[in-house]
C-alpha positions as CSV (number, residue, x, y, z in Angstrom):
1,X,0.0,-8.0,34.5
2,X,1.4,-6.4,31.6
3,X,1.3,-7.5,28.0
4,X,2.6,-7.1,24.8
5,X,-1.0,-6.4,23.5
6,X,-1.2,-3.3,25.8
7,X,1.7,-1.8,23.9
8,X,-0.2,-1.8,20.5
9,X,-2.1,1.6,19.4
10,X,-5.6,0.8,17.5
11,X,-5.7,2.4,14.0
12,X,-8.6,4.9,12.5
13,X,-9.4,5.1,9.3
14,X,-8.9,9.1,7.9
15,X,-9.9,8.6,4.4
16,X,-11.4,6.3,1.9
17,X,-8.8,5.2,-0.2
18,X,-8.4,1.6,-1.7
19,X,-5.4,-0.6,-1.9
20,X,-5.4,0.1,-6.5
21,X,-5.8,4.1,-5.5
22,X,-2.9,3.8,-2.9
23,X,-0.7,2.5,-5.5
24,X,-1.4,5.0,-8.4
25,X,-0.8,7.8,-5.8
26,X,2.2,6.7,-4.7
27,X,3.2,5.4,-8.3
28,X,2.1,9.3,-9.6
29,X,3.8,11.3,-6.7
30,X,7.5,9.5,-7.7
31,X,6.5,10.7,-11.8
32,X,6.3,6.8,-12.6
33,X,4.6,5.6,-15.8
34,X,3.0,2.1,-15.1
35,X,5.6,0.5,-17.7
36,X,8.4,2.0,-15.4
37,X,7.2,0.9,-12.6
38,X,6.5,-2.6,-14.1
39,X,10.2,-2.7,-15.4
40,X,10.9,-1.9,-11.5
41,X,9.0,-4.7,-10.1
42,X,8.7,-7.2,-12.8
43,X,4.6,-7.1,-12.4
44,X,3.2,-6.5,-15.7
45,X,1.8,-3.5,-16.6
46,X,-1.8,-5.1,-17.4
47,X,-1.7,-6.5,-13.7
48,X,-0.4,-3.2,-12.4
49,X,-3.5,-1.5,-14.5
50,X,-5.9,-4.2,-12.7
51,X,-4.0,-3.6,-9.4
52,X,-4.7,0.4,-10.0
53,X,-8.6,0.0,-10.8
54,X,-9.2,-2.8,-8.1
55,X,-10.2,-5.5,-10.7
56,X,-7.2,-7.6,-9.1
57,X,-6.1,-8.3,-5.7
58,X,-2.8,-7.0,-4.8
59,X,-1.2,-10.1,-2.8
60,X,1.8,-10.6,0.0
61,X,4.0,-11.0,-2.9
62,X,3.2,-8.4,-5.1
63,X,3.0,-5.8,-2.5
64,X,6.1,-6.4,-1.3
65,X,7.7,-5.8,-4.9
66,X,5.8,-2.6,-5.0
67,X,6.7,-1.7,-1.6
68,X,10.6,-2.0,-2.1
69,X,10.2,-0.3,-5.9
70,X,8.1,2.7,-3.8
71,X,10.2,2.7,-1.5
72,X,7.5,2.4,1.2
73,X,6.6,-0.3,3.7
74,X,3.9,-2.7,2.0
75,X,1.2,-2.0,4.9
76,X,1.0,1.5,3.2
77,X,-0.1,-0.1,0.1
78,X,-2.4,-2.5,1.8
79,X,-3.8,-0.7,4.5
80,X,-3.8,2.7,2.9
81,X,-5.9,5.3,4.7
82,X,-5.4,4.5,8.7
83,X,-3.6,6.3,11.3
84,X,-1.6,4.9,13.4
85,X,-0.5,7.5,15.5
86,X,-3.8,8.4,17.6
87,X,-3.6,6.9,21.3
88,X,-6.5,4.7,22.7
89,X,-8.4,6.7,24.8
């Protein structure tokens, strides 16, 4: 028997990379300030500065507004760092 489970691919980390460094480099690579994005998302820039340097937790909630301002799906910002696309062997 068959199940949904067996359709799932296991993910590897590739690189060491926290959730605050995911953000800045995704934040950096679109030429965002932290007061831009902050004006984007509505999180303040203090929190986005603790976000950044891992003094804060980043949240459902928050990374969803970061997500949808960087334009990318929020399991980049919380999982950053694992591939996805290697097959169970």
């Amino acid at each position: 028997m068959t199940t949904k489970n067996d359709e799932w691919l296991p993910a590897t980390k590739q690189i060491d990379v926290t959730v605050g460094e995911s953000v800045r480099i995704l934040r950096e690579l679109q030429g965002l300030s932290q007061n831009q994005l902050s004006e984007r998302t509505g999180i303040p820039q203090s929190t986005l500065s603790a976000i950044e340097n891992n003094t804060v937790s980043l949240g459902i909630h928050r990374a969803k507004q970061l997500a949808i301002a960087l334009s990318c799906h929020p399991a980049v910002l919380c999982f950053p760092g694992w591939d996805v696309n290697q097959r169970a062997g």
